[in-house]
C-alpha positions as CSV (number, residue, x, y, z in Angstrom):
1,X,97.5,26.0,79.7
2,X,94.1,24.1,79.1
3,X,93.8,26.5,75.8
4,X,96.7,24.9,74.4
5,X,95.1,21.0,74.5
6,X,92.0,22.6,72.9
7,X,94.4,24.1,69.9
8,X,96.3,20.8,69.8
9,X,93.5,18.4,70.0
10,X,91.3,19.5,67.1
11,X,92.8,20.4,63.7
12,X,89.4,22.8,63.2
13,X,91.0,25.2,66.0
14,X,94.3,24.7,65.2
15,X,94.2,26.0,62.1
16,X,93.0,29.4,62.2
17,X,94.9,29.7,65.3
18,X,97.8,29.1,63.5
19,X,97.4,32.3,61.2
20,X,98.1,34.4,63.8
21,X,101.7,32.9,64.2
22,X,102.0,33.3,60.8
23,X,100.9,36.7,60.9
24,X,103.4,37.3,63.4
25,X,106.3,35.7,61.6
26,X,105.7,38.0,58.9
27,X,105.5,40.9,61.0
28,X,108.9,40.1,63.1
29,X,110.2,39.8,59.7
30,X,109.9,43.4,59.2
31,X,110.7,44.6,62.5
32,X,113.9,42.8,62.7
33,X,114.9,44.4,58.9
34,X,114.2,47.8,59.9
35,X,117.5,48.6,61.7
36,X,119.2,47.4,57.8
37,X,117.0,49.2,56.0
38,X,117.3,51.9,57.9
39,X,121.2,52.1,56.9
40,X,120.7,51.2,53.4
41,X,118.8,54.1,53.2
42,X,120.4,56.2,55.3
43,X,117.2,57.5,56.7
44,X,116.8,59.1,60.3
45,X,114.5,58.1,63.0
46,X,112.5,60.8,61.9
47,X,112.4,59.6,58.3
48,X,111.5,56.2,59.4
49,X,108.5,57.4,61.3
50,X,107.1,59.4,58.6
51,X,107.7,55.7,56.5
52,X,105.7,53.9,59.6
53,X,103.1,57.0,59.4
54,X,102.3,55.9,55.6
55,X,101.3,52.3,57.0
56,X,99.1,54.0,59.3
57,X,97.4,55.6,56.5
58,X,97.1,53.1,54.4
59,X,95.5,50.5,57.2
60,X,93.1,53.5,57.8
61,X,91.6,53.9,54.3
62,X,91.2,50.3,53.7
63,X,89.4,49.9,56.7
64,X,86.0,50.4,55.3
65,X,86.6,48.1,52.7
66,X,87.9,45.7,54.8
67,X,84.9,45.6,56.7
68,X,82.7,45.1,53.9
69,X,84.7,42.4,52.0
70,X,83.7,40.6,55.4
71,X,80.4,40.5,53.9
72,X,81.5,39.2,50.3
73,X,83.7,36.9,50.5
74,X,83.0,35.7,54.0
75,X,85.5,35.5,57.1
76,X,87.4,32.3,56.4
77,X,88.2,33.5,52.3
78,X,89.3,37.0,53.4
79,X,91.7,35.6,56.3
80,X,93.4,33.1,53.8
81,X,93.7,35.7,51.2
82,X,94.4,38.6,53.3
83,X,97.6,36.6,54.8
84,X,98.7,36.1,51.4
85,X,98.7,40.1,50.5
86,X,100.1,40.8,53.5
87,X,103.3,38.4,53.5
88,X,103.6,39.3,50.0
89,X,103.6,42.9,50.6
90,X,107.2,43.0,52.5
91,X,109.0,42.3,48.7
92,X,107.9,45.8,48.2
93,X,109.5,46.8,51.6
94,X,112.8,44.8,51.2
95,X,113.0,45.8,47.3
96,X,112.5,49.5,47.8
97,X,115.3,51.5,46.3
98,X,114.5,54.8,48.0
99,X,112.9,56.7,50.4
100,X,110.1,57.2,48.3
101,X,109.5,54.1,47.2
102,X,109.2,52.7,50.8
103,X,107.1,54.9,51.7
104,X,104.6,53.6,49.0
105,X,105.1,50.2,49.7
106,X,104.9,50.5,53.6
107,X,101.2,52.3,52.0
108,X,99.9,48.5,50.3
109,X,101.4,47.2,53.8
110,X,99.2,49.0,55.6
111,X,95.9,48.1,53.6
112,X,97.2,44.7,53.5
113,X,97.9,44.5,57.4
114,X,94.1,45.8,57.7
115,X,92.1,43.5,55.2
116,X,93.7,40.2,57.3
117,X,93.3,41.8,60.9
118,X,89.9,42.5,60.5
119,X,88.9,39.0,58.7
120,X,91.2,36.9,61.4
121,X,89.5,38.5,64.6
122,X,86.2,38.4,62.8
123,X,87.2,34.4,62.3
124,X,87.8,33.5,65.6
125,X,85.0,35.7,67.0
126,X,82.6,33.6,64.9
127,X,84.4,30.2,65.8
128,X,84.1,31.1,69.4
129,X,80.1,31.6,69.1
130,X,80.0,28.5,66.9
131,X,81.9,26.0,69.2
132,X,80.7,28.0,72.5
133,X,83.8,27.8,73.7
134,X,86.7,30.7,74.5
135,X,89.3,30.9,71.9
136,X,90.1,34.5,71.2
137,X,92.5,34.5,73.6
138,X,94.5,31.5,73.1
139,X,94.4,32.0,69.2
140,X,96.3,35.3,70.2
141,X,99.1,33.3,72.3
142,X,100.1,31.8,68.6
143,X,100.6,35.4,67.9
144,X,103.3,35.4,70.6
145,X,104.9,32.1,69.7
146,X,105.1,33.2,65.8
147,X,106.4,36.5,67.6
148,X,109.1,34.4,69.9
149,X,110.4,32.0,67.1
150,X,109.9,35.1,64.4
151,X,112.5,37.7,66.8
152,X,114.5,35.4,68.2
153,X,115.7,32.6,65.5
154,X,115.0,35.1,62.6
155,X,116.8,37.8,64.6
156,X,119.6,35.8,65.3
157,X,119.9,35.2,61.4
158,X,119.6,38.8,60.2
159,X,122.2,39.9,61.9
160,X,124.4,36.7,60.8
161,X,123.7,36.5,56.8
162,X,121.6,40.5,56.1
163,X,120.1,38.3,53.3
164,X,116.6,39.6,53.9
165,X,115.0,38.6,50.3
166,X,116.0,34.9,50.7
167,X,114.8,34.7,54.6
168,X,111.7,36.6,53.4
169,X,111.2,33.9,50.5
170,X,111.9,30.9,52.2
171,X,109.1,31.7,55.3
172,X,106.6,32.6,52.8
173,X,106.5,28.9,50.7
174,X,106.7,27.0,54.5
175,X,103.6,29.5,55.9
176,X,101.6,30.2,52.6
177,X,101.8,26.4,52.3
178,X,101.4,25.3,55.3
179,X,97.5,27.8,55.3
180,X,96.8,26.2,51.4
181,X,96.8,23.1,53.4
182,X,94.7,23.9,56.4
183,X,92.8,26.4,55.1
184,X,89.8,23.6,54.5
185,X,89.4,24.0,58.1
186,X,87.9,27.4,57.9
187,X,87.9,29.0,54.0
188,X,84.4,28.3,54.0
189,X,83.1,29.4,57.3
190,X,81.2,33.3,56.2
191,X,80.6,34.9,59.4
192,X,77.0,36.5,60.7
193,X,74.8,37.3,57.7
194,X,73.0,40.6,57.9
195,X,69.6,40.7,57.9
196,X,67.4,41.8,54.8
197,X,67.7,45.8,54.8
198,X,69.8,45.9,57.8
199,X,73.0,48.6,57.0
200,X,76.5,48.0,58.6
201,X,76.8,50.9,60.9
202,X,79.6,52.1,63.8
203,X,78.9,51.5,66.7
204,X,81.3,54.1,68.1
205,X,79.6,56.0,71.0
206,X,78.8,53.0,73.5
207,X,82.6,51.4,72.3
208,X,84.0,55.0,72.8
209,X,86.4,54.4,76.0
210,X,87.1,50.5,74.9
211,X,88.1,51.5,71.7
212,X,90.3,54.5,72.6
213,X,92.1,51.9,75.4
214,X,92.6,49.5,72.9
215,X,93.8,52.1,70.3
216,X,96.4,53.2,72.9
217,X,97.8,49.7,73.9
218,X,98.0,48.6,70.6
219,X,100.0,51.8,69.7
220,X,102.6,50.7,72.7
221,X,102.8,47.2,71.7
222,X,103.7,47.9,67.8
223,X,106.2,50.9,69.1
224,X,107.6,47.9,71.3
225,X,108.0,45.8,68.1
226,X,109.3,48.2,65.7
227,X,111.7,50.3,67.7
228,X,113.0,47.5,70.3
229,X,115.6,46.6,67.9
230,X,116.6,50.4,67.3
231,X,116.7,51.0,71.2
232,X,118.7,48.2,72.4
233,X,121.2,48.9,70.0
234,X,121.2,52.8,70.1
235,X,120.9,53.3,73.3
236,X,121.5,50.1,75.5
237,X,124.6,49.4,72.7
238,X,124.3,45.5,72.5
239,X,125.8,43.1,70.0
240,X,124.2,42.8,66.4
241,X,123.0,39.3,67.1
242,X,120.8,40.2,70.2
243,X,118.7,43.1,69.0
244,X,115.7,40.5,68.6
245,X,115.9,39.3,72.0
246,X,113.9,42.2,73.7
247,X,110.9,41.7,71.2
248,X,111.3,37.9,71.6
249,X,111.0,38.4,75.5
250,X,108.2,40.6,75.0
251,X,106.7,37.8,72.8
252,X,107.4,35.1,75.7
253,X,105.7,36.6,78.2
254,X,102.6,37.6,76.5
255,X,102.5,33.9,75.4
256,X,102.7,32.5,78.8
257,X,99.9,35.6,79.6
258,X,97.4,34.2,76.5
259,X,97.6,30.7,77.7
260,X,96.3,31.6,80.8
261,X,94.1,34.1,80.4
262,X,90.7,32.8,80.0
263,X,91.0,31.4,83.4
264,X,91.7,34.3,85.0
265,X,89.5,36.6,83.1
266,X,86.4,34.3,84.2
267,X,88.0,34.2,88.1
268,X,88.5,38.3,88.2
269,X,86.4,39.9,85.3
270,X,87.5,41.8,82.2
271,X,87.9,45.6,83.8
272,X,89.6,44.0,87.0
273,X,92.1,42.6,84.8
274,X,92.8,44.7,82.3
275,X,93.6,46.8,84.8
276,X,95.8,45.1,87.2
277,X,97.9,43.9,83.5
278,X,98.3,47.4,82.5
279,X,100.2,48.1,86.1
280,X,102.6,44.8,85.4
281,X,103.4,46.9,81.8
282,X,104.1,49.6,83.6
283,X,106.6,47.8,86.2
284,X,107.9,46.5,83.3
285,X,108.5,50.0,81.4
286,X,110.3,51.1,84.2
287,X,112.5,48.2,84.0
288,X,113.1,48.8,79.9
289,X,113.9,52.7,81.2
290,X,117.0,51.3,83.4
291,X,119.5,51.0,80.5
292,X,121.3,48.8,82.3
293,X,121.0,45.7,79.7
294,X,119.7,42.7,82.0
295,X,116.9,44.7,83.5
296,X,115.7,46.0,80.1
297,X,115.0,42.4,78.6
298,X,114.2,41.9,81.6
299,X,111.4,44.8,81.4
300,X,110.4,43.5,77.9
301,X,109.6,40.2,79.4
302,X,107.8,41.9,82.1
303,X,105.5,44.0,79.2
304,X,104.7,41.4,77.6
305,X,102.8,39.5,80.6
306,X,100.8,43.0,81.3
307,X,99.7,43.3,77.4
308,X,99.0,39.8,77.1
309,X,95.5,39.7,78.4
310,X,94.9,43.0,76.5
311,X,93.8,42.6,73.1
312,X,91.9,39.3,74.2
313,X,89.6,41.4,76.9
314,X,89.1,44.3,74.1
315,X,87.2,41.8,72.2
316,X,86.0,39.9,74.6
317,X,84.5,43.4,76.1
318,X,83.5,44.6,72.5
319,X,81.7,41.6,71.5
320,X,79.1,42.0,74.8
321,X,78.6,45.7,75.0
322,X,74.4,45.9,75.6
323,X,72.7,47.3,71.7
324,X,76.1,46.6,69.5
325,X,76.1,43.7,67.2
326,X,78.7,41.3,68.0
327,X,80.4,41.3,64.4
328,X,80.5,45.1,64.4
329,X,82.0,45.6,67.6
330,X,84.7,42.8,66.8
331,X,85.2,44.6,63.3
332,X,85.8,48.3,65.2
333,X,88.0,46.8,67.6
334,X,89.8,45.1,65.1
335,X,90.3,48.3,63.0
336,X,91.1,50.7,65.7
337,X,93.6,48.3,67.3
338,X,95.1,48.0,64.0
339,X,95.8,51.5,63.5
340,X,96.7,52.1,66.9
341,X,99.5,49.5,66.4
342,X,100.6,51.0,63.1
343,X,100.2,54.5,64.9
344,X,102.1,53.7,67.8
345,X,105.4,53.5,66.3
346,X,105.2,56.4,64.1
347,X,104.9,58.8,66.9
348,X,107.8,57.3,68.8
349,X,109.4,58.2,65.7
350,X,108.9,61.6,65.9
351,X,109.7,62.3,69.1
352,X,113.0,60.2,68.9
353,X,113.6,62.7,65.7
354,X,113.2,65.5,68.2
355,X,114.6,64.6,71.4
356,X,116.1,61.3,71.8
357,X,115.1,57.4,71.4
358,X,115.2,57.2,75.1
359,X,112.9,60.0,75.5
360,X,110.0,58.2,72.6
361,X,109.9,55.1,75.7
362,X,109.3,57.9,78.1
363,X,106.2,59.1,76.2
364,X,104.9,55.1,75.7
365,X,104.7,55.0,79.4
366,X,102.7,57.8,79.6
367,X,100.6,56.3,77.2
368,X,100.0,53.2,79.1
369,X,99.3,54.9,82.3
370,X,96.8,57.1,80.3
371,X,95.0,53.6,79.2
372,X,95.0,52.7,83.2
373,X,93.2,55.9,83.9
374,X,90.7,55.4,81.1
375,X,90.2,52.0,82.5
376,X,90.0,53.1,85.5
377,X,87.1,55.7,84.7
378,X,85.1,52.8,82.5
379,X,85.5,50.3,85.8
380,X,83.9,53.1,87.9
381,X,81.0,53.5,85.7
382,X,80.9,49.8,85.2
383,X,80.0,49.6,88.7
């Protein structure tokens, strides 16, 4: 837990740190609605999918100019601003009175969710190389804790009140002002300038496998966040006031993973450890496929400490692959990892449209077995 004194110790750390459990506060936000929206609207699984697919979409074609408003307004500005778009955006979501109008506003969610991903990882990548010290991974444990707190406590009062606008409202003055006043910490930090006549390219043939791996678990983990909720209560039946839990345990254990990651990424090395986590997810998958109620949260818990390490490594890995600007492999990372996670859910969408819910967490652990595999195949030519 040595990351954690770091955080706590110096408010210069702290503070971007802290945007990725407001990111995640946001995001649980949604995830916890979706079940309610789902009725208003009377929408299918299907339906909901296609709406998830149109976030996809939008992250996708913002991407580029997410990457090069990088350049304009530097990291720190495009991380403050970004988070404001993006909490902003779910009035849109929550307001919609059709189908059709979700559909657009889960579009601006999309490109919103893609201008702060990119600038926040881009952030701490250029802290880390500043202070010369590791804090990519830790940062992302405060995505966990804002995921914990987010799941749980803001579960707990969705399915007491349904009074989404006003819990939507009320997190957005606490967060929004809580970054106004520590934004001074990083708003003015820019990021790696580009040299005279250099052009931003894509570095995606020597990032190939660790962007595809990244892609894929990212995929699992926002299909884990946006249909835990509709699978515990579909098809493990629990009571209203516990559908959060499984994405809160999720949350727990990846924050207990983050906080003690560094350590054992320098003690084992990236591959080794990326792929021993990605055979604790899938113990932990097979737990969720149980059904029987105390093994599945059980199982979430158990996911969460296999993709904890995950997203950390991806960067850590992109950021020292041999000819690849560190900036540019953070920022393709970032933006395929983004995707994947708005990706991820959509196709477990589909399938539950077609066969059954159970059947979509069937497919996600085939998905994370074909990351091991990939793994695999990179560790091999590693050595």
């Amino acid at each position: 837990m040595l990351s954690l004194k770091i955080f706590f110790k110096e408010r210069k750390y702290f503070a971007p740190a802290f945007l990725y459990s407001c990111f995640a506060l946001v995001f649980s936000t949604w995830i916890i609605y979706i079940p309610f929206l789902a009725e208003k609207l009377q929408i299918t699984e299907g339906q909901i999918g296609t709406a998830l697919f149109f976030a996809s979409v939008g992250s996708f074609v913002m991407i580029p100019l997410a990457n090069r408003l990088t350049d304009v307004l530097g990291v720190g500005r495009q991380a403050y601003w970004g988070y404001v778009l993006y909490g902003t955006s779910l009035y849109g979501i929550f307001l919609a009175p059709s189908y059709y109008w979700l559909l657009a506003a889960l579009f601006y969610y999309g490109m919103t969710s893609s201008v702060f991903a990119i600038a926040v990882n881009s952030l701490i990548a250029e802290m880390e190389k500043q202070a010369g010290k590791y804090i990519m991974t830790g940062s992302h444990g405060f995505w966990s804790i804002g995921g914990i707190i987010g799941a749980s406590l803001g579960g707990y009062l969705a399915g007491r009140f349904e009074l989404p606008l006003v819990h939507l409202s009320v997190l957005l003055v606490v967060l929004i002002g809580a970054q106004t006043f520590l934004r001074k910490e990083y708003y003015h930090i820019k990021g790696e300038a580009r040299k005279k006549g250099e052009k931003r390219s894509t570095p995606w043939k020597p990032m190939l496998l660790i962007a595809l791996i990244g892609m894929i678990l990212m995929a699992s983990e926002g299909a884990i966040a946006d249909w835990s909720g509709l699978y515990l209560k579909q098809v493990v039946v629990v009571k209203p006031e516990l559908l959060g839990l499984g994405y809160a345990l999720f949350a727990g254990g990846m924050a207990v993973g983050r906080f003690t990651g560094d350590a054992l990424s320098l003690r084992f090395g990236s591959w080794r450890l990326l792929r021993s986590a990605i055979l604790v997810s899938l113990v932990g998958f097979a737990l969720v496929l149980t059904v029987q109620t105390v093994l599945v949260f059980a199982g979430f818990l158990v996911v969460g400490l296999g993709f904890s390490i995950v997203v950390p490594e991806i960067y850590r890995l992109a950021s020292n692959v041999p000819g690849v600007r560190a900036a540019d492999g953070i920022s393709l990372i970032a933006a395929s990892s983004n995707v994947g996670f708005l990706t991820g859910p959509v196709v477990l969408g589909f399938v539950a449209e077609l066969h059954t819910l159970y059947a979509s967490f069937l497919v996600l652990t085939v998905f994370v077995f074909l990351a091991y595999v990939l793994g695999s195949i990179q560790k091999r030519r590693a050595n």
